[in-house]
C-alpha positions in Angstrom: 5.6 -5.0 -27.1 2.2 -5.9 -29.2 1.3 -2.5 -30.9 -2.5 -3.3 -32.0 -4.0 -2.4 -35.1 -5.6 0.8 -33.5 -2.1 1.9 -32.8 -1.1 0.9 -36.7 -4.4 2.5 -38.2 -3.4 6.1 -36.5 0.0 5.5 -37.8 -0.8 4.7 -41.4 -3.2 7.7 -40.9 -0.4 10.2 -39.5 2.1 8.9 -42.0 -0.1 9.6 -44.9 -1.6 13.1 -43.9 2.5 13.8 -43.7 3.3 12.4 -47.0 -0.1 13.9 -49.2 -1.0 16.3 -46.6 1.2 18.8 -45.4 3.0 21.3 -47.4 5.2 23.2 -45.2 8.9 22.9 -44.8 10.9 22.3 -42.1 14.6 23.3 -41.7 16.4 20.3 -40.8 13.3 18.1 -41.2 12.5 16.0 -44.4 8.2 15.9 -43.0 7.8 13.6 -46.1 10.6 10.8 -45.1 8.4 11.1 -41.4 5.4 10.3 -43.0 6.7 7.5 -44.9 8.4 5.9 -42.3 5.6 6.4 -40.2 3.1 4.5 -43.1 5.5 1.7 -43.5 5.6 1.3 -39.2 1.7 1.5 -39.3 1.3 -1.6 -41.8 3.8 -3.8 -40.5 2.3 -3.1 -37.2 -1.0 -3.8 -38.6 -0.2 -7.0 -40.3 2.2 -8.4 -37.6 -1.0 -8.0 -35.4 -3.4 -9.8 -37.9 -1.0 -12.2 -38.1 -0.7 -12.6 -34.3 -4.6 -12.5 -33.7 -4.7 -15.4 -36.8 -2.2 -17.5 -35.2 -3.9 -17.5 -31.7 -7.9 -17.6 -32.1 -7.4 -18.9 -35.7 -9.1 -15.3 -36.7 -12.1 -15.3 -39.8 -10.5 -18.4 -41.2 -11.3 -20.6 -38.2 -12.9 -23.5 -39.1 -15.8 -25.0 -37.3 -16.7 -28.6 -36.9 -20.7 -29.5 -37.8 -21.7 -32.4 -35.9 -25.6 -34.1 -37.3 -28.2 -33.7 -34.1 -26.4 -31.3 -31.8 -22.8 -29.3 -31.5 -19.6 -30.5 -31.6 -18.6 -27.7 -28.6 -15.4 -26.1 -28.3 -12.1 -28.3 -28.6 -9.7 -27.1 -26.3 -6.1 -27.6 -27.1 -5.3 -28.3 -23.1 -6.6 -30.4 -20.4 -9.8 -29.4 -18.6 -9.3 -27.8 -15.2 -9.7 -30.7 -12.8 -10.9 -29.2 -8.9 -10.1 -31.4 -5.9 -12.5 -30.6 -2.7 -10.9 -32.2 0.4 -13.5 -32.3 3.1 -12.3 -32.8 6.7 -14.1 -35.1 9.6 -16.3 -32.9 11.7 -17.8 -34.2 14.8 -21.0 -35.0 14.7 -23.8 -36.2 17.1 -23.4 -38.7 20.0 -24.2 -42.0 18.0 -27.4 -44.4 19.1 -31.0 -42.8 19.2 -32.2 -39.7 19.6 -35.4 -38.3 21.4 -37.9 -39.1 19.2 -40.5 -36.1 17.6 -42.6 -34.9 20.2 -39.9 -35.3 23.1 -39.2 -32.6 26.0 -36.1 -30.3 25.6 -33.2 -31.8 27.4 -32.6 -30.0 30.9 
């Protein structure tokens, strides 16, 4: 399951109004040992999903390729698509000539 680092952001954000935030006790409830654990989920979740995003689209550290007079275009680590159009025989007309411009509409 890919968390996201919106998902980790509200977590280190929850976790850390719990730890600094909140004063209250809780019978049965340690609300500081919450918000820790709920910090430490946050920025693994965060960096796991840098680290995913980095490893797919190569992130901000993705280098680029200057070619002198024009672009060196995207590489692509696969084969382009390749689209194969197979046209059938359709009739068409009656070989030999025609009427000629001008002629009268057939009967």
């Amino acid at each position: 399951m890919r968390m996201g680092i919106g998902v980790g952001l509200v977590l280190i954000a929850a976790g850390a109004i719990l730890i600094w935030g909140v004063t209250g006790e809780v019978s049965g409830l340690d609300v500081d040992a919450i918000g820790v654990i709920l910090l430490v989920i946050g920025i693994i979740g965060v960096l796991l999903d840098a680290l995913w995003w980095q490893s797919w689209t190569g992130g901000p550290w993705r280098r680029t390729t200057y070619v002198e007079g024009g672009t060196a275009g995207p590489s692509r680590p696969w084969p382009r698509r390749r689209v194969v159009v197979d046209e059938e025989d359709a009739p068409g007309p009656a070989p030999g000539p025609g009427p000629g411009p001008g002629a009268p509409p057939p009967p």
